[in-house]
FIPAFI-366761 format. One record per residue (C-alpha): x, y, z; residue number from 1. Coordinates in Angstrom, 3 decimals. Layout:
BEGIN
+----------+----------+----------+-----+
:       xx :       yy :       zz : pos :
+----------+----------+----------+-----+
:        X :        Y :        Z : NUM :
...
+----------+----------+----------+-----+
//
This chain:
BEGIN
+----------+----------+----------+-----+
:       xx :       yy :       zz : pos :
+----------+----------+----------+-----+
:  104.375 :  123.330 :  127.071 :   1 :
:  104.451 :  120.833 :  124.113 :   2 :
:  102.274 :  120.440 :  121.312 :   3 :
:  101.217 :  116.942 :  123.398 :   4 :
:  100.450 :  118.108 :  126.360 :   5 :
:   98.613 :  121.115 :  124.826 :   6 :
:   96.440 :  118.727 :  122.980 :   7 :
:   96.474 :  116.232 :  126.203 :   8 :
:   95.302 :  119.102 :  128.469 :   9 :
:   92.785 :  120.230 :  125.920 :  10 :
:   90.928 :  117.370 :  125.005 :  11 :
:   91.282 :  115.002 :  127.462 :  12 :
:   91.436 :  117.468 :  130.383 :  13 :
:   88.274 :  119.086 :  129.448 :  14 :
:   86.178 :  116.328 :  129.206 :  15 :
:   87.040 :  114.658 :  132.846 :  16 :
:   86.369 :  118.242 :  134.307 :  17 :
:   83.068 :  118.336 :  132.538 :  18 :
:   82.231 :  114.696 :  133.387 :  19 :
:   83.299 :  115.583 :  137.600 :  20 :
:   81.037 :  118.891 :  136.977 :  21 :
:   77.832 :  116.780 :  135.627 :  22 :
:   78.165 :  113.577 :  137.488 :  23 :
:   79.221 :  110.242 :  136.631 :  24 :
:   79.094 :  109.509 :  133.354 :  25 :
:   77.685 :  106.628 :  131.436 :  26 :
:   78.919 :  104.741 :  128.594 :  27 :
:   77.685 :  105.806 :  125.155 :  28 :
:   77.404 :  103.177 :  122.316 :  29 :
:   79.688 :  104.609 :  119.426 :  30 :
:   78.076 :  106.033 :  116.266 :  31 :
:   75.403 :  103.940 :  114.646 :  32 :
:   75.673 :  102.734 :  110.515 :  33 :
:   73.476 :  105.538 :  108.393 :  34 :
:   70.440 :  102.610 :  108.682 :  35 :
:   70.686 :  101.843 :  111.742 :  36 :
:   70.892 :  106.226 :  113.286 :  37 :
:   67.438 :  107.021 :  115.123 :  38 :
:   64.678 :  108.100 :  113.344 :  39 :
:   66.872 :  107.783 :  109.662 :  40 :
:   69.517 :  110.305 :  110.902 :  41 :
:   73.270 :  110.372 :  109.423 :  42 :
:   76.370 :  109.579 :  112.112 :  43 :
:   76.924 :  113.396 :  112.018 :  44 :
:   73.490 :  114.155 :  112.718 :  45 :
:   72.976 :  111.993 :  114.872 :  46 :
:   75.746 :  113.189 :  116.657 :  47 :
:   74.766 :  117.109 :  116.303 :  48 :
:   71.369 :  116.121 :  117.829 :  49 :
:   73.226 :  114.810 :  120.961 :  50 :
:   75.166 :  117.456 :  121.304 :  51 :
:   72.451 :  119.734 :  122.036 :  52 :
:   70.735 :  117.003 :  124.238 :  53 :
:   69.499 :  118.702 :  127.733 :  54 :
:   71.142 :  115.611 :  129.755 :  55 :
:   75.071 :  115.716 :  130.490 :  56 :
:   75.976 :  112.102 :  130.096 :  57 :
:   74.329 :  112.199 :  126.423 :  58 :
:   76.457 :  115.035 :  125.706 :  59 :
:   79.557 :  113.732 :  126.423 :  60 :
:   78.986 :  110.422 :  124.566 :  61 :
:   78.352 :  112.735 :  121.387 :  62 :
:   81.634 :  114.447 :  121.733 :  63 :
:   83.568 :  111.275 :  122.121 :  64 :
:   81.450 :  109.876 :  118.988 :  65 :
:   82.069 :  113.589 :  117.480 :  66 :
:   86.027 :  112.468 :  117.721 :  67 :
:   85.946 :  108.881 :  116.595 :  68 :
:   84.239 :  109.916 :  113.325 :  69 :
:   86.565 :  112.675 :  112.554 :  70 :
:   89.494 :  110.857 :  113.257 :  71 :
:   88.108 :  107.620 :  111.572 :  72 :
:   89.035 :  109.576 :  107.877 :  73 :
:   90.127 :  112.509 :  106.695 :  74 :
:   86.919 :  113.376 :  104.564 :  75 :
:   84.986 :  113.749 :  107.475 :  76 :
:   86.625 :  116.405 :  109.720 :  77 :
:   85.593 :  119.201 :  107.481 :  78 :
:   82.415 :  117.786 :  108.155 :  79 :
:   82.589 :  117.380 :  111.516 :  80 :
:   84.194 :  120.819 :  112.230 :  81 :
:   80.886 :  122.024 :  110.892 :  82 :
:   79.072 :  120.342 :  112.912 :  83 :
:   80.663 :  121.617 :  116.626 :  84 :
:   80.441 :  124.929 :  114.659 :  85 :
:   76.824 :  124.483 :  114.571 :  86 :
:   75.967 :  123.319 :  117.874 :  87 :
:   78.102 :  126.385 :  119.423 :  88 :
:   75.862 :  128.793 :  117.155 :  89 :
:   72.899 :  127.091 :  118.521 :  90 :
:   74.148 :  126.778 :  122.311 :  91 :
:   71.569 :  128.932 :  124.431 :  92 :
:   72.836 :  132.363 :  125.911 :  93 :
:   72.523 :  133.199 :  128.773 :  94 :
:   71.222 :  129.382 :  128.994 :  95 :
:   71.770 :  127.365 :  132.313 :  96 :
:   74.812 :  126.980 :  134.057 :  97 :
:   75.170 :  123.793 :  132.264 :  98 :
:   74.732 :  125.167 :  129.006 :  99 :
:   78.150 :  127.470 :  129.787 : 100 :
:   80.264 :  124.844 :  130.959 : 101 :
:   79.255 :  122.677 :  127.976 : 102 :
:   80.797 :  126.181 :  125.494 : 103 :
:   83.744 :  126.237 :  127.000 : 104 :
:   84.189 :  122.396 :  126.468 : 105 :
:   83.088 :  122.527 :  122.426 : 106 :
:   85.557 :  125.726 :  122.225 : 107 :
:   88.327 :  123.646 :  123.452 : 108 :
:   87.740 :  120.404 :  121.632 : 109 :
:   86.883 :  122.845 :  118.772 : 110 :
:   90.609 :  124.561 :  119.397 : 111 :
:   92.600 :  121.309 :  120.099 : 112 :
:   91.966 :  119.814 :  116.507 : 113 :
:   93.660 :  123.080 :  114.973 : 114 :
:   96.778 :  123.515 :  117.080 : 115 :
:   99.674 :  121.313 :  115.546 : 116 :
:  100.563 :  118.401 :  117.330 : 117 :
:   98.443 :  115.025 :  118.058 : 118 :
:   95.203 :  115.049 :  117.005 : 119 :
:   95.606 :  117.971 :  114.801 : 120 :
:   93.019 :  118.654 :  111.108 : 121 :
:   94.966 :  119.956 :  108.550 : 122 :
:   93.433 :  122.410 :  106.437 : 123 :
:   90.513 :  123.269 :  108.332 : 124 :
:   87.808 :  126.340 :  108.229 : 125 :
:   85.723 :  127.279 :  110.800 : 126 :
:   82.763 :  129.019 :  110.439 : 127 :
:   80.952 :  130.532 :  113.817 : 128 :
:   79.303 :  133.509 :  112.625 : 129 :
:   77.033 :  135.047 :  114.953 : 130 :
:   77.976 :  132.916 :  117.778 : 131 :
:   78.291 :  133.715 :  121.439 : 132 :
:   81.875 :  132.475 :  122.496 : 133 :
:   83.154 :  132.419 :  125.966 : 134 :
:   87.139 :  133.329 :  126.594 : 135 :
:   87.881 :  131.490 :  123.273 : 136 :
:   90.985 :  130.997 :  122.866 : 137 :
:   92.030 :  130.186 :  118.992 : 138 :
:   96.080 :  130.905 :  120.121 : 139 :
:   98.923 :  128.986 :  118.126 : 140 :
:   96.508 :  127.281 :  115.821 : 141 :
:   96.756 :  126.543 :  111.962 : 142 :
:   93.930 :  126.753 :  109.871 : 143 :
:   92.516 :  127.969 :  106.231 : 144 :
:   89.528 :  130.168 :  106.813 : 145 :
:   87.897 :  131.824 :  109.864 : 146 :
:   84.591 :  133.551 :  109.890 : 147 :
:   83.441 :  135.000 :  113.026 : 148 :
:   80.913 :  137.840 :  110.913 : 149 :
:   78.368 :  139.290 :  114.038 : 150 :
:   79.905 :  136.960 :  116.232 : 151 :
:   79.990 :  138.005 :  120.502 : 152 :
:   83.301 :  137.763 :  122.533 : 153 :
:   82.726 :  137.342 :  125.672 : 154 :
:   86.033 :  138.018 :  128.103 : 155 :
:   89.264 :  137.569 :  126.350 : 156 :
:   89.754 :  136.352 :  122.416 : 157 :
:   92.996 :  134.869 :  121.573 : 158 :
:   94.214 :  134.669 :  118.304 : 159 :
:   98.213 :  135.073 :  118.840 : 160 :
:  100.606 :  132.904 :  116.860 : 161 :
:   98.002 :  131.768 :  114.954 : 162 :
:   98.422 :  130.954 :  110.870 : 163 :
:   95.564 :  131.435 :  108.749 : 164 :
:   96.610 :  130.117 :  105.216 : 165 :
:   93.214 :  131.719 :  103.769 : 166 :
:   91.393 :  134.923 :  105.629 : 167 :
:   89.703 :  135.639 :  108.974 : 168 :
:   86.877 :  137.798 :  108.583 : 169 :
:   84.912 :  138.773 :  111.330 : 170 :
:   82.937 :  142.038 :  110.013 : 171 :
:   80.534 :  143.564 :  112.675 : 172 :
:   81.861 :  141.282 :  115.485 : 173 :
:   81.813 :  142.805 :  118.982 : 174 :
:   84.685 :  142.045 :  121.571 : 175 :
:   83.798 :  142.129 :  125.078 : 176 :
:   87.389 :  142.547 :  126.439 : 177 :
:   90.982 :  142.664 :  125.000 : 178 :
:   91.556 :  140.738 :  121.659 : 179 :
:   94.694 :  139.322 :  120.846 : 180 :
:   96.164 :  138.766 :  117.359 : 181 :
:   99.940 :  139.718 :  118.464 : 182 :
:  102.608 :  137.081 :  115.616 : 183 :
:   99.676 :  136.224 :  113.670 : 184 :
:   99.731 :  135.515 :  110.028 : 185 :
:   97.374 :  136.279 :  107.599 : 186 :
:   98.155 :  135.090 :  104.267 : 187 :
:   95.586 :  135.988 :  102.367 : 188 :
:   93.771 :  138.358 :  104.468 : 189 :
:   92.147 :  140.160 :  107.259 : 190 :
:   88.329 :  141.532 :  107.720 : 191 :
:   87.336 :  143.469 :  110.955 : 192 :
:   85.231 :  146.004 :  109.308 : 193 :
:   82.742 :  147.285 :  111.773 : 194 :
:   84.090 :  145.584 :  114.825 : 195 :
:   84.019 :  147.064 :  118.425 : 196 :
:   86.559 :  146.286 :  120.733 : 197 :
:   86.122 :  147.316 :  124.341 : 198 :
:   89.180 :  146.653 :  125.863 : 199 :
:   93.010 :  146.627 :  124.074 : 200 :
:   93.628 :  145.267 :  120.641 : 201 :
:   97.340 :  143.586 :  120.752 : 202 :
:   98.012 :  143.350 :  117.070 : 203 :
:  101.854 :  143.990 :  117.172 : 204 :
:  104.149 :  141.899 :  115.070 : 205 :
:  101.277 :  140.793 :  112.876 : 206 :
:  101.934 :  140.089 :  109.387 : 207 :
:   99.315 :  140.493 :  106.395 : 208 :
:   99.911 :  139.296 :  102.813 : 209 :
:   96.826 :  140.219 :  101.609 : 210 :
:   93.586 :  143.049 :  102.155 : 211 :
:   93.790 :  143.983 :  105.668 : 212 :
:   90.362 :  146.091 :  106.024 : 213 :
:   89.957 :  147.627 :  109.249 : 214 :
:   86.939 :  150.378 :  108.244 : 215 :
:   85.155 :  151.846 :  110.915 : 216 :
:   86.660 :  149.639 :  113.626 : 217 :
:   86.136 :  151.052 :  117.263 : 218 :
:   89.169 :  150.389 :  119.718 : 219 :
:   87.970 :  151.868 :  123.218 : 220 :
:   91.312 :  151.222 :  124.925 : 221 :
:   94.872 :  150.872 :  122.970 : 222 :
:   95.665 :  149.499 :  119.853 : 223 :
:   98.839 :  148.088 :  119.730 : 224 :
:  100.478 :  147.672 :  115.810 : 225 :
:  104.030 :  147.740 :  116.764 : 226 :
:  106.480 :  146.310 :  114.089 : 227 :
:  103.395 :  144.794 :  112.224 : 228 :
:  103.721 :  144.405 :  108.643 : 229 :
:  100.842 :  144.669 :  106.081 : 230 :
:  102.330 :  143.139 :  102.397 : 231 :
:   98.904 :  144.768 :  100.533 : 232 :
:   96.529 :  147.498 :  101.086 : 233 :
:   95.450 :  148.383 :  104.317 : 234 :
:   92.009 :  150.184 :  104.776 : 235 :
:   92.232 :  152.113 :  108.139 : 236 :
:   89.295 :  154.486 :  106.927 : 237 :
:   86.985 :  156.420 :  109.691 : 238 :
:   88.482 :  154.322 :  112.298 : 239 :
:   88.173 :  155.096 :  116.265 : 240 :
:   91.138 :  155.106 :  118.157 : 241 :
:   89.957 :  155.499 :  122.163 : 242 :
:   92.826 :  155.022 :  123.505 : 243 :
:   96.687 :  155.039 :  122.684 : 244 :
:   97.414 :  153.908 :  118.804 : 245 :
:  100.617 :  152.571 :  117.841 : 246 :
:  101.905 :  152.129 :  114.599 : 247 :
:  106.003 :  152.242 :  115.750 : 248 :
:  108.206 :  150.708 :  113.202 : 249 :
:  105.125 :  149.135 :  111.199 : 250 :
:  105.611 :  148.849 :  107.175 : 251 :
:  102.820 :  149.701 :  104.987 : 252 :
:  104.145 :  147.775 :  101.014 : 253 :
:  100.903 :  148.908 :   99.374 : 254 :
:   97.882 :  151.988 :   99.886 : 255 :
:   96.730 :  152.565 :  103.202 : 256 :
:   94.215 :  155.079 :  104.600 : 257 :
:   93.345 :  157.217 :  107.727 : 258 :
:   91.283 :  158.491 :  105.842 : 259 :
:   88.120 :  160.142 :  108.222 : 260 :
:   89.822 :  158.433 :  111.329 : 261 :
:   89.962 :  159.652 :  114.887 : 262 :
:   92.594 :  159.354 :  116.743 : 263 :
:   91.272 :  160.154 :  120.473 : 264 :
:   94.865 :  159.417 :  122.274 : 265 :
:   97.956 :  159.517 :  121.661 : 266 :
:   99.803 :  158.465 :  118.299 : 267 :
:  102.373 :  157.246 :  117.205 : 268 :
:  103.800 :  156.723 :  113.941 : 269 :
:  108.044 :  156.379 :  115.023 : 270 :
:  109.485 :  154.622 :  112.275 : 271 :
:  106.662 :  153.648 :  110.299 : 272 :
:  107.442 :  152.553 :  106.524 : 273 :
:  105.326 :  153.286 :  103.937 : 274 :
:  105.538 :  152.116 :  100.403 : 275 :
:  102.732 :  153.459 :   98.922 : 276 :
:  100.047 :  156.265 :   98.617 : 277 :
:   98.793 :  157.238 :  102.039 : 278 :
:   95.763 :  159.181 :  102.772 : 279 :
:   95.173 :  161.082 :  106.306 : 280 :
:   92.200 :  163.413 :  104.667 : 281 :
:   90.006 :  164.264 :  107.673 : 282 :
:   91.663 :  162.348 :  109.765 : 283 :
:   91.202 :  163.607 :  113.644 : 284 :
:   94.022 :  163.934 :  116.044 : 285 :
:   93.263 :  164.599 :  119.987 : 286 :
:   97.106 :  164.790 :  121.053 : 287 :
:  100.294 :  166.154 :  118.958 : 288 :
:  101.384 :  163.354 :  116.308 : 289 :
:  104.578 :  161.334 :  117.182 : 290 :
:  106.728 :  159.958 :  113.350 : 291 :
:  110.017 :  161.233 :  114.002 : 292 :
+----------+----------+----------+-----+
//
C-alpha cells in the first residue's frame, strides 16, 4: 500500500466511518482568531475543549479544525500533537461506546501525521503517558521522542518499522496482548523498564544505537530478539522470560546483563555476538541453554 493511500485510508477513512457511526454530521465553523475563541480561549484550546465535547458532530468539527491549524504552519504541530495527546490521556475508560470509537479515531489521526507520505510532521514527539490506548498501531512511522511511561495497551501495539531519531521510553507500561517492535530503530534509545507484556514480544531485527534498558521486564509468552542488534549497553537485569527467549544471531557491541534473570522456557543464544563484558550472575534457566 502507498504512503498515500496509507495516509488517505487513515485520515480520511476514519473520519467518514466515525461520522456514519454518530449520524450526520454538521458543519463546524473553522477555528476562531485568539479574541474572538469562547470564553477568551486560544485556537488550540479551543479546539482541545471540543474534542472532549459529549456530542459527536462537535467532535468531529474539532478534529478537522485540529488539522487545519497544524497544517496552517509548521510551529504549530508540535503544539497540536500535544494537544490530541492530551485529549487521549483524558478520554474516559471504560467510557461509553462513543467514547471508544472516538480513541480509535484520535489514535489514527494521531498515527497518520507520523507515517511519511502526505500529510506527514517532521520531527515530532509524542507524549501519552499513562494513557489507555486501544489496538494502537504506531507501525512504519518516523518520529523524535515517544513516551508511553504507565501507559495501558489494550489488544495489539504496533511499533514495527518504525524510526525513532530520539528514545521511546515506556517504563512501567503494561501490554495487554502481543507488542510489536520487529525492524525498528532506535537511535538514541530504548526504555521498557518494568513493563509487562502478556502475550509475545516480536523484537527481532531491531536495531539500538543507544541504552537499551530492559530491567525487570515480564514477557508471559515468547520473546523474539532474532538478528537484533544493540550498538550500546543493554540492561537485561532480573528479567522474566515466560515463554520461549530468543537471542539467535543477535550482536551485543557494548555490556549487557542477565544478570538475576529467569529464563522460564527455552533459550536460545545460537550465534549470538558479544563485544563486551557479559554478566549471567544468578541468572535462572528452566530448560538446557542452546549457543552453539
Amino acid at each position: 500500500m502507498s504512503f498515500l493511500s496509507r495516509w488517505l485510508t487513515a485520515t480520511s477513512g476514519v473520519l467518514t466511518v466515525a461520522a456514519v457511526t454518530w449520524g450526520r454530521r454538521r458543519r463546524t465553523p473553522s477555528p476562531v482568531p485568539h479574541s474572538q475563541s469562547p470564553q477568551g480561549l486560544s485556537p488550540l484550546q479551543d479546539i482541545r475543549a471540543r474534542l472532549l465535547a459529549t456530542e459527536s458532530d462537535v467532535r468531529l468539527g474539532a478534529l478537522r479544525d485540529w488539522v487545519a491549524h497544524g497544517e496552517s504552519r509548521a510551529e504549530h504541530r508540535q503544539p497540536a500533537l500535544d494537544v490530541l495527546c492530551e485529549a487521549l490521556r483524558e478520554l474516559p475508560w471504560p467510557g461509553t461506546e462513543v467514547d471508544q470509537r472516538w480513541r480509535l479515531v484520535l489514535q489514527a489521526s494521531l498515527a497518520a501525521r507520523l507515517r511519511p507520505g502526505p500529510g506527514f510532521w517532521l520531527g515530532s514527539d509524542v507524549d501519552l503517558r499513562h494513557t489507555t490506548l486501544v489496538d494502537f498501531d504506531l507501525s512504519e512511522c518516523r518520529l523524535r521522542d515517544a513516551r508511553f511511561d504507565g501507559t495501558r495497551f489494550l489488544g495489539d501495539a504496533r511499533f514495527d518499522q518504525s524510526t525513532f531519531l530520539g528514545t521511546l521510553q515506556a517504563r512501567g507500561a503494561f501490554f495487554g496482548r502481543h507488542v510489536l517492535f520487529t525492524r525498528s530503530v532506535f537511535a538514541r534509545g530504548l526504555g521498557l523498564r518494568g513493563a509487562t507484556v502478556c502475550g509475545n514480544g516480536e523484537l527481532s531485527h531491531l536495531h539500538v544505537a543507544g541504552p537499551a534498558v530492559l530491567r525487570g521486564m515480564r514477557f508471559s509468552g515468547r520473546a523474539d530478539f532474532t538478528c537484533s542488534r544493540f550498538g550500546s549497553e543493554l540492561d537485561c537485569s532480573r528479567v522474566r522470560f515466560g515463554g520461549r527467549a530468543v537471542f539467535r544471531r543477535a550482536w551485543f557491541a557494548g555490556a549487557s546483563s542477565f544478570a538475576g534473570a529467569w529464563f522460564r522456557g527455552r533459550e536460545d543464544f545460537v550465534d549470538a555476538a558479544f563485544g563486551g563484558e557479559s554478566s549471567f550472575e544468578n541468572t535462572r534457566f528452566g530448560h538446557r541453554v542452546h549457543a552453539d
